[in-house]
FIBA-932074 format. One record per residue (C-alpha): residue in three letters; x negated, y, z. Coordinates in steps of 0.5 Angstrom, whole numbers, plus 2048, in hexadecimal, padded with zeros to 3 digits. Layout:
BEGIN
ALAXYZ/...
This chain:
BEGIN
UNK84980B7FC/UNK84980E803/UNK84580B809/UNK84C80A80C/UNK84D804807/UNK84880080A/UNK84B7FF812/UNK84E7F9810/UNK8477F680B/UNK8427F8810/UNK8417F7818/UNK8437FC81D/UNK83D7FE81F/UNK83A7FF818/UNK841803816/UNK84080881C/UNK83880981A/UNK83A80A812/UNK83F80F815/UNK83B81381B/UNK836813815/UNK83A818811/UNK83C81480C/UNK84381480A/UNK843813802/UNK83E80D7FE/UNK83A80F7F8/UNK83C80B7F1/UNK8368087F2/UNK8388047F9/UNK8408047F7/UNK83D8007F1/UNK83A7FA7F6/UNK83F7FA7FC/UNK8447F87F6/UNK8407F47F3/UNK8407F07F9/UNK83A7F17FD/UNK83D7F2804/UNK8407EB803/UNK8387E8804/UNK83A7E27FF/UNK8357E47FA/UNK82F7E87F8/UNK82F7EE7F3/UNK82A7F27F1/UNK82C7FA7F0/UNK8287FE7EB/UNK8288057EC/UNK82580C7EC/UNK82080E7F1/UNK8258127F7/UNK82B80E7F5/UNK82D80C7FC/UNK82A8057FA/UNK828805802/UNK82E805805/UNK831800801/UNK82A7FB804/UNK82D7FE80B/UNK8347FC80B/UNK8327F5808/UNK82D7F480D/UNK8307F6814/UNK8377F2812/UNK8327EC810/UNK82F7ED818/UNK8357EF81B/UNK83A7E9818/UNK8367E3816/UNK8317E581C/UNK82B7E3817/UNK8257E8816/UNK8247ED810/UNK81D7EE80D/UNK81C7F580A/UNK8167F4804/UNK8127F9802/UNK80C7FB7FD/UNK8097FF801/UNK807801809/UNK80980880A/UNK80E807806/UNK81080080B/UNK80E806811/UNK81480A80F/UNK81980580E/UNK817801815/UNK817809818/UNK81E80A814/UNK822803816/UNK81F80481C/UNK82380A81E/UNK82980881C/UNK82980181D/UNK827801825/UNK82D804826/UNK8317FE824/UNK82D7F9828/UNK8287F7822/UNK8227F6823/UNK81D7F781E/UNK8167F681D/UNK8117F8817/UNK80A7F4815/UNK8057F6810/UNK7FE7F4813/UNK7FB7EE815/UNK7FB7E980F/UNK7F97E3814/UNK7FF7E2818/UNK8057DF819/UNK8097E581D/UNK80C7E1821/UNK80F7E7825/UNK8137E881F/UNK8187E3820/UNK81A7E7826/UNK81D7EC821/UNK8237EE81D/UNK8217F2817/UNK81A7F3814/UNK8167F7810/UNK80F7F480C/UNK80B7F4806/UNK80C7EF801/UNK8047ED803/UNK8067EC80B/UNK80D7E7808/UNK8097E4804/UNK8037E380B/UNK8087E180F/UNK80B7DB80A/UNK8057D980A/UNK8047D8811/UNK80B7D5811/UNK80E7DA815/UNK8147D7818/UNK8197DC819/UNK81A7DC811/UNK81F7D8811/UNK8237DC816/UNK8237E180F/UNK82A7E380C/UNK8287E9808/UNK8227EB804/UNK8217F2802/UNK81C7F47FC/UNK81A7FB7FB/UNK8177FD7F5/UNK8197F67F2/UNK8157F97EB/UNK8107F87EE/UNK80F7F17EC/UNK80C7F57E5/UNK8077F77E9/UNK8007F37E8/UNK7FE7F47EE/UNK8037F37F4/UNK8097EF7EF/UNK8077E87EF/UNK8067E87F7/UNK80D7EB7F6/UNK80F7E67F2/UNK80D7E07F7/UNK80F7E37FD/UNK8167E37FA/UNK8177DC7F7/UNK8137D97FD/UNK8187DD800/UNK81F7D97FC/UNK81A7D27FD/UNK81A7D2804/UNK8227D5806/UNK8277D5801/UNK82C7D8805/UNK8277DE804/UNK82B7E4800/UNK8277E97FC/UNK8287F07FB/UNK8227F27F6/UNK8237FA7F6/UNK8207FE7F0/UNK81E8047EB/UNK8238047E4/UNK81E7FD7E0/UNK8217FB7DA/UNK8217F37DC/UNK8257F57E2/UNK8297EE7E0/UNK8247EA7E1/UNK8227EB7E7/UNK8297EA7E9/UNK8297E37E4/UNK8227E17E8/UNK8277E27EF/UNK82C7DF7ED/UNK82E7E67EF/UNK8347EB7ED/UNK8317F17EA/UNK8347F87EC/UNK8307FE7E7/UNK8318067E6/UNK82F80B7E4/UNK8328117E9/UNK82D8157EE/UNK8308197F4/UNK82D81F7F0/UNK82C8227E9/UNK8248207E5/UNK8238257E0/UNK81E8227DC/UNK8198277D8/UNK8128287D4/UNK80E82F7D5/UNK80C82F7CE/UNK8068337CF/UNK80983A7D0/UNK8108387D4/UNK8138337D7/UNK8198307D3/UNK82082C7D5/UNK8258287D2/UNK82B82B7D6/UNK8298317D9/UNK8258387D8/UNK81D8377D9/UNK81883C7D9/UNK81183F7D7/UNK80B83C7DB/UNK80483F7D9/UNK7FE8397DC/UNK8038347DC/UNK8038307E2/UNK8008367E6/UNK80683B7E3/UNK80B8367E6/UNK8088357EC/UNK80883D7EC/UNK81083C7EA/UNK8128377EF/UNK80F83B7F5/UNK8128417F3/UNK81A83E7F3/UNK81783C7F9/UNK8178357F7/UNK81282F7F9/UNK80F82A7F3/UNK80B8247F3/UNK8058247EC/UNK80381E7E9/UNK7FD81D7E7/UNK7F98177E5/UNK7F38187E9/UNK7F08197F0/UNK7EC81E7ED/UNK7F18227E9/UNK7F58227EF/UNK7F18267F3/UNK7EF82B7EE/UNK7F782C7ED/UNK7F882D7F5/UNK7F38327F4/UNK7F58357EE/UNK7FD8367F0/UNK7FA8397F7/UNK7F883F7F4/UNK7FF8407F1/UNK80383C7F6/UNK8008417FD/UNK8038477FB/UNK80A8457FC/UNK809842803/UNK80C84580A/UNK80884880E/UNK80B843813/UNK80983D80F/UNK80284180D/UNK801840814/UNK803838815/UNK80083680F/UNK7F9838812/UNK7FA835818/UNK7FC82F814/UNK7F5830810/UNK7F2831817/UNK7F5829818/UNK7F3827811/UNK7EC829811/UNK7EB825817/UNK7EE820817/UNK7E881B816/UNK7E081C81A/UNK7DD820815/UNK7E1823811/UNK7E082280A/UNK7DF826803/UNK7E6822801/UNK7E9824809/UNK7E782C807/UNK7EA82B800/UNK7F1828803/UNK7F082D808/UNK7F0834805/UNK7F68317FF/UNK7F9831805/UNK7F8838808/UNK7FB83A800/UNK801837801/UNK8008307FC/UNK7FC8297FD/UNK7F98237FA/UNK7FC81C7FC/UNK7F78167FA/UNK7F58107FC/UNK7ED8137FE/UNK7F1816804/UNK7F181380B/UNK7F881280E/UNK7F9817813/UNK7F881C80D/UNK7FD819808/UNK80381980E/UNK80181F810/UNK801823808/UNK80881D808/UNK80B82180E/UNK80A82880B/UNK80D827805/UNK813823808/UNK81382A80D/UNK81382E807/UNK80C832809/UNK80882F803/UNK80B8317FD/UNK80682D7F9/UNK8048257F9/UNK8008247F3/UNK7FF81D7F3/UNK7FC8167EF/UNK8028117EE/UNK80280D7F3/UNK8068127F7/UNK80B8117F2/UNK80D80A7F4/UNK80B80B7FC/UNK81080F801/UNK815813801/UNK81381B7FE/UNK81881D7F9/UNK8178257F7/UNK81B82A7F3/UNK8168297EE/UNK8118237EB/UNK80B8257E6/UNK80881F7E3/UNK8028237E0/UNK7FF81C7DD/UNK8038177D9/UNK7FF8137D6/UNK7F980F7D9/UNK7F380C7D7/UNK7F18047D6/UNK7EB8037D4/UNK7ED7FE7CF/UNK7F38037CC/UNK7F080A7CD/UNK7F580F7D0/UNK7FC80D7CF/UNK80380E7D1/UNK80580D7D9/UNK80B8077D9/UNK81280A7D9/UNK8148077E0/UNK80D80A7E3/UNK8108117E0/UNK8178117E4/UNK81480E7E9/UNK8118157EA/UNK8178197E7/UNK81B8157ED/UNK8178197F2/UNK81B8207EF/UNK8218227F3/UNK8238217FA/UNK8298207FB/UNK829823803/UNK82782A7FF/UNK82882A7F8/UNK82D82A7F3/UNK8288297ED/UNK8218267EC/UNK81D8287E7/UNK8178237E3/UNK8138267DF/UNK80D8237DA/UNK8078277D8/UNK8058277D1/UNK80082A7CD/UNK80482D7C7/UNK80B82C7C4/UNK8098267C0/UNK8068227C7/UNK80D8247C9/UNK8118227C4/UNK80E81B7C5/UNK80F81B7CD/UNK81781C7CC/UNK8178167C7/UNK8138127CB/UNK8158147D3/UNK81C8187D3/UNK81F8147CD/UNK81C80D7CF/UNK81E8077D3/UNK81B8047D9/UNK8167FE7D6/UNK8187F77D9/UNK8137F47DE/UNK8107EE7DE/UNK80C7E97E3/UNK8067EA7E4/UNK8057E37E7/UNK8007DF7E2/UNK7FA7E37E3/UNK7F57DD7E6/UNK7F37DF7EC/UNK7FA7E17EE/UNK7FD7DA7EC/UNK7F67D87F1/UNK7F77DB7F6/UNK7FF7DA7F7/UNK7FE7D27F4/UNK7F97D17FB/UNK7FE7D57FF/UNK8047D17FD/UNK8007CA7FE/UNK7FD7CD804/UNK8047CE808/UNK8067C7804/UNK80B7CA801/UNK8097C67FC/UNK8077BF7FC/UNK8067BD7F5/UNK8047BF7EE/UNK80B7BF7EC/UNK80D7C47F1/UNK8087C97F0/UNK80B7C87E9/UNK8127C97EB/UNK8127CF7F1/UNK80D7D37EC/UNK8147D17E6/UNK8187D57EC/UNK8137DC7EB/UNK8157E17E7/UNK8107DF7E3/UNK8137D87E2/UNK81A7DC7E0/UNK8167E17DB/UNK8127DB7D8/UNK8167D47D9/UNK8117D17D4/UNK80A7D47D5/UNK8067CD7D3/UNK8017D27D5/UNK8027D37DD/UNK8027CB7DE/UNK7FB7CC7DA/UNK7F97D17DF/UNK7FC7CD7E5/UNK7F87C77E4/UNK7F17CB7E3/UNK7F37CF7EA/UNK7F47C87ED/UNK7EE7C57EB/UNK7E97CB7EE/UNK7ED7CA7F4/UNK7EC7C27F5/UNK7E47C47F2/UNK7E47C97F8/UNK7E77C47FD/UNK7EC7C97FE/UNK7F17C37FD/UNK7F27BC7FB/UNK7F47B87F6/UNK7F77B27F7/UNK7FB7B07F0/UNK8007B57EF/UNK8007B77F7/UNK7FD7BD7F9/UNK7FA7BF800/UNK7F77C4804/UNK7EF7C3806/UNK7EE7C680D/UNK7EB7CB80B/UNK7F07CD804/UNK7F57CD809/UNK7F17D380D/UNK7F07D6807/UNK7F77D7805/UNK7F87DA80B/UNK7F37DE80B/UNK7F67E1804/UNK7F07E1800/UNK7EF7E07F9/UNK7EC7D87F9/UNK7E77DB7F5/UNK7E37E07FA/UNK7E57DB800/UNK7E07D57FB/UNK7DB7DB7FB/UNK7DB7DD803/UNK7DB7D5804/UNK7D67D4800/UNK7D17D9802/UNK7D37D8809/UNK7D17D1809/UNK7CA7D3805/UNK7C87D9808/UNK7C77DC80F/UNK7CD7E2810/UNK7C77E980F/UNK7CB7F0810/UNK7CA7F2809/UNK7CB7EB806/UNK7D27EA80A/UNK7D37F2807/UNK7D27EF800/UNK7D67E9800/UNK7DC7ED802/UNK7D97F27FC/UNK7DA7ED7F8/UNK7E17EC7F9/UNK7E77EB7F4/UNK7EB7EE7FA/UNK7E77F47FD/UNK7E97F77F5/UNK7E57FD7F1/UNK7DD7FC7F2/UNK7D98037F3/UNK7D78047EC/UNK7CF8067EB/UNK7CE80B7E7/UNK7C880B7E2/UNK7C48107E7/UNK7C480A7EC/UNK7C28037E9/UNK7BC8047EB/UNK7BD8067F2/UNK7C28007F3/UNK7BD7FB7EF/UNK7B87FE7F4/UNK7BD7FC7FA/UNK7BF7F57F7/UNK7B87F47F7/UNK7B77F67FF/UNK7BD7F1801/UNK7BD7EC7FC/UNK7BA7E7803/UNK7C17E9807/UNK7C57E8800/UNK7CA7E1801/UNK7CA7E17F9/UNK7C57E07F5/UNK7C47E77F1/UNK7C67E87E9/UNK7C17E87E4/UNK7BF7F07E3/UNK7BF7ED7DA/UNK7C77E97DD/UNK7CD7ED7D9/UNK7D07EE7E1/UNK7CA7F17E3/UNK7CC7F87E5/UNK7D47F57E8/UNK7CF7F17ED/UNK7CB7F77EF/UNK7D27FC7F0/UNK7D27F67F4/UNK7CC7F87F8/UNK7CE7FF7F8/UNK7D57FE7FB/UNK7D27F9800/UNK7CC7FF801/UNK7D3804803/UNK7D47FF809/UNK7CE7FF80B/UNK7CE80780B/UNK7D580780F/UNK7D1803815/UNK7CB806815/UNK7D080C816/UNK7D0811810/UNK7D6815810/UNK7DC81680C/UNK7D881C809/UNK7D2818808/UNK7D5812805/UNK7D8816800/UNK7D281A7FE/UNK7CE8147FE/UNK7D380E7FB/UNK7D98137F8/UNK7DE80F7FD/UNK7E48147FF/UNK7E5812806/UNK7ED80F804/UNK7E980A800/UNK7E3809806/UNK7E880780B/UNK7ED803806/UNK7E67FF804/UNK7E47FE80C/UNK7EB7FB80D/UNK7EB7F5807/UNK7E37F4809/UNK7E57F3811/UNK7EB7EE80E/UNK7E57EB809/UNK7E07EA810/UNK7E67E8813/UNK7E77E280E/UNK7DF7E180D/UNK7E07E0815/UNK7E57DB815/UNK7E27D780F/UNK7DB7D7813/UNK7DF7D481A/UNK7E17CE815/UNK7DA7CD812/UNK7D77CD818/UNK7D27D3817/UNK7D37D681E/UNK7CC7DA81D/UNK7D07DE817/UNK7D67DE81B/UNK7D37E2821/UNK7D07E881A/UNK7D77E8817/UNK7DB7EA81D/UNK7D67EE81F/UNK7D57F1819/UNK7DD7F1818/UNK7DD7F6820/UNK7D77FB81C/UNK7DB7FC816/UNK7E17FD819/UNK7DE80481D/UNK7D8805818/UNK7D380581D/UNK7CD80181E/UNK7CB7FC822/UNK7C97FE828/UNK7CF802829/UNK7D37FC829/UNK7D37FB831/UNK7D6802832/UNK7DC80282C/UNK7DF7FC830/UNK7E2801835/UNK7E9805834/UNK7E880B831/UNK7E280B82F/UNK7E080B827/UNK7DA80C822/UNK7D9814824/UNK7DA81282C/UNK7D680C82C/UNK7D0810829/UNK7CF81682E/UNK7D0811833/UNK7CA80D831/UNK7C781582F/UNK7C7816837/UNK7C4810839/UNK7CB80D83B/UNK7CA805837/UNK7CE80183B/UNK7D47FF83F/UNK7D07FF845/UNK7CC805844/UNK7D3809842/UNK7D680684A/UNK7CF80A84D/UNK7D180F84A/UNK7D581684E/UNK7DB81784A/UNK7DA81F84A/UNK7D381C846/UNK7D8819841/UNK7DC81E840/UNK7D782383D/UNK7D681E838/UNK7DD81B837/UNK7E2820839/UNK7E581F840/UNK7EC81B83D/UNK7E781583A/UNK7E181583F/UNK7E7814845/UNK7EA80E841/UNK7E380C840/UNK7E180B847/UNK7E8808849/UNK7E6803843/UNK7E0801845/UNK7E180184C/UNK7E67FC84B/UNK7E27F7846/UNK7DD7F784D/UNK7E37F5851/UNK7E37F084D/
């Protein structure tokens, strides 16, 4: 279908951009849905199709005519936040030109974002819709168009059912609302579109050719084309892949995998490098290394991959240093990213190649067992670029012809498995149940009972006596908790269970905060294990054999400071509880002021995981704040957010006066009080020539004009 078939289906100033981006001919994939009606804005859809088959674009054209022609706002949903920046980034850049104004918010989870009503299309994680819902943000009802990227991922555990909830608070609060569910090839496509009410719109075309292959323990094999031999496995083909002067992406099941196989493929990947690309490689290492304070084992690791040409991409990397080996390999400077799977359902980085070296996972209650088929070509659609490649390549790694066999049956010959809700898990139904009452979404027993029919768990399974079991017992601890009342079959929101929906909590922590809170005087390290000890704040540290004895020792010194009672040493949960205390012992480290390095030599936390725990106990501080100001415990609310300034810099206590100033963190902070420099006033009396042999003269000049101004007023 040529783009020229559109200038009487699509606003002018639509056409015009689709023209001056240089399309002139629509994919299959995106004919198929203009025919089937997606640009009358009538119906919802659901278009289910390969990574890279234009699905975007298809989102782009409904969203933009929906904002220019009906004058009502679109919303962009997505799983995850870099990939909610790269489609702000994106939209933005296209958009503006048009006069749309587009916005993003994935952070705050305690506000209504007003400021949003001001915009035309918006970019946001389900967990900030389903916040903004809670806190019954207005301009919802000024929505005509709802895209969901990555819909599949209702099967996943984890994010699905807040998804889920989003969505059919969503079709309960506007109606008029018209969804468009976009998604990897899923068996069950129909079902989502039956769910919707929605078209459904499904292919298998990709823009560029997959070649699916196994390396069968001597070579790599293809169905359609000549293979060839590769000795060591992934590393050989790492060897091949830089050698044709190709990029590629392994897939490993572990951290610690993942580094070894950066480190391996250097050794092979280096020789092939420019001098040219030598040279920014270093520079790029130089920029890596140093990206945190005091670089750390993992820093140096990360960095000399680097130098070598290839890298590891995990969640045990800050930020800065994921969007740096991101850039690089979209820049073509790295030629290879070895990776956990996370990459796979996180931005866009498609490469020549992708290697999944680890197809089968670990449970504990299964042993080693095969990874899902959907999870396979999730990664499979990570090969080919269609701005550079004809073809991609996939390949699995087997250890023998025997292993391989069994891979091509079960991954190249299958079918993707269907997806199924995830919402019946209990302290899922909790917290969603006391957000729903909450927000007076519901107002009755029978309601809670119809909107929860509306899910996709409620299509899925419209007879499950079980859930309505379920749901009784939920509201029982809610109404025992005070977090609503029950009068007959109505349900109503406490003050307290209103800020608790609010502050997306699972009611369960929140029962816990309360009740110590209101039993307890806040202790910094009694707060520190009552976030600790969380649902939300996720894996606890573990404690090894070694060091039972150490944090029994701990325990002992602390147990006065504790906001709980301690577990009994004989209690079958006796070692959970002291992975407790040795987690709440890492916070303690951090605002005692280790380092990064530190901290991974004494609690084996990698600073990716370090930051990412600092972040969800600041929103836990947060909430045990908001919690005390309602019960009145001003004397605990005055430790917690003192506590909450200190965890957010990692300093102690002393420092806190200092790091209120712009510009002025852990590091800064400590040599100013190391040169006797403890106070606003003290800074103010101070030369700036003085401050800037300690601080540099950029900061020591923005310094003084801080303080200079803060006594001016």
């Amino acid at each position: 279908m040529q783009i020229s078939s559109l200038a009487e289906k699509i606003p002018e100033k639509l056409f015009s951009s689709l023209k001056e981006s240089g399309i002139e001919k629509l994919n299959p994939v995106q004919e198929k849905a203009i025919e089937a009606g997606l640009l009358d804005l009538k119906n919802s859809f659901v278009i289910s199709a390969p990574t890279a088959s234009g699905k975007t674009l298809i989102a782009e054209m409904m969203m933009v005519k929906n904002i220019l022609e009906n004058k009502t706002k679109a919303i962009y949903i997505v799983p995850l936040r870099a990939l909610a920046s790269e489609k702000y980034e994106s939209f933005k850049e296209k958009y503006s030109k048009l006069g749309l104004r587009v916005a993003i918010s994935t952070g705050d989870l305690d506000s209504s974002d007003s400021w949003l009503a001001d915009y035309d299309l918006i970019v946001l994680t389900s967990e900030k819709m389903d916040s903004l819902l809670r806190h019954k943000a207005g301009w919802v009802f000024s929505v005509g168009v709802v895209v969901v990227d990555e819909v599949h991922l209702l099967n996943d555990a984890e994010r699905g059912p807040t998804l889920e909830i989003t969505i059919t608070k969503l079709r309960q609060l506007n109606p008029k609302i018209n969804f468009l569910f976009l998604s990897a090839t899923i068996k069950n496509a129909s079902d989502l579109a039956s769910w919707i009410g929605g078209k459904l719109v499904q292919s298998e075309w990709r823009p560029v050719k997959l070649h699916e292959g196994i390396y069968d323990g001597t070579a790599v094999k293809f169905l359609e084309k000549d293979g060839f031999i590769a000795d060591g496995g992934e590393l050989g083909i790492a060897g091949q892949t830089a050698e044709i002067k190709k990029q590629a992406l392994i897939f490993s099941s572990t951290r610690r995998s993942a580094e070894s196989i950066a480190e391996k493929c250097g050794k092979v990947v280096k020789t092939h490098l420019s001098a040219d690309e030598r040279k920014k490689l270093f520079e790029l290492s130089e920029k890596i290394e140093k990206t945190l304070d005091s670089p750390t084992k993992q820093c140096k690791r990360l960095a000399g991959c680097v130098r070598e040409g290839t890298a590891f991409h995990h969640a045990g990397l800050v930020a800065k240093q994921r969007k740096e080996i991101e850039n690089a390999f979209k820049e073509k400077l790295i030629k290879i990213i070895s990776a956990t799977p996370t990459l796979a359902a996180g931005v866009n980085l498609p490469a020549y190649r992708v290697i999944i070296r680890d197809s089968k996972r670990y449970y504990a209650d299964y042993g080693y067992v095969y990874i899902p088929v959907l999870e396979y070509e999730q990664m499979c659609g990570r090969a080919g670029r269609p701005q550079f490649d004809k073809e991609g390549e996939s390949i699995l790694i087997a250890k023998d012809p025997r292993e391989a066999k069994e891979m091509y049956e079960k991954f190249i010959l299958g079918e993707t498995e269907e997806i199924y809700s995830k919402l019946s898990a209990e302290p899922v139904l909790r917290t969603h149940a006391l957000a729903l009452i909450g927000s007076e979404l519901v107002k009755t027993e029978k309601e809670l009972e119809d909107f929860f029919s509306q899910t996709f768990y409620g299509f899925q399974f419209p007879n499950e006596a079980a859930l309505g079991e379920r749901i009784e017992k939920i509201l029982a601890e809610l109404a025992e908790w005070k977090f609503i009342i029950r009068i007959g079959k109505e349900l109503r929101p406490t003050r307290i269970g209103k800020r608790i929906a609010e502050l997306y909590l699972d009611p369960e922590t929140a029962h816990k905060f309360a009740s110590s809170l209101a039993q307890y005087d806040a202790k910094t390290f009694g707060l520190l294990h009552l976030i600790s000890s969380a649902r939300e704040l996720g894996q606890k540290l573990n404690v090894r054999q070694a060091e039972l004895a150490d944090y029994a020792d701990l325990l002992g010194r602390k147990e006065n400071e504790l906001m709980a009672l301690p577990v009994d040493e004989w209690d079958s949960d006796y070692e959970f509880f002291l992975s407790e205390i040795k987690t709440a012992a890492m916070f303690e480290g951090w605002l005692s002021e280790f380092g990064e390095n530190e901290m991974n030599e004494k609690f084996k936390i990698s600073p990716g995981e370090l930051h990412g725990k600092v972040d969800i106990a600041d929103w836990l501080l947060y909430s045990c704040g908001e919690l005390a100001l309602l019960l009145g415990k001003k004397e605990s609310l005055a430790e917690i957010r003192k506590l909450r300034t200190r965890l957010k810099y990692g300093i102690k206590e002393e420092l806190l006066p200092l790091v209120r100033l712009r510009g002025i963190g852990r590091v800064r902070a400590r040599r100013l009080w190391n040169a006797g420099l403890k106070t606003i006033l003290s800074l103010k009396k101070t030369p700036q020539e003085t401050l800037s042999l300690i601080l540099g003269e950029a900061v020591a000049k923005e310094i003084k004009e801080q303080v200079n101004l803060n006594a001016a007023d």
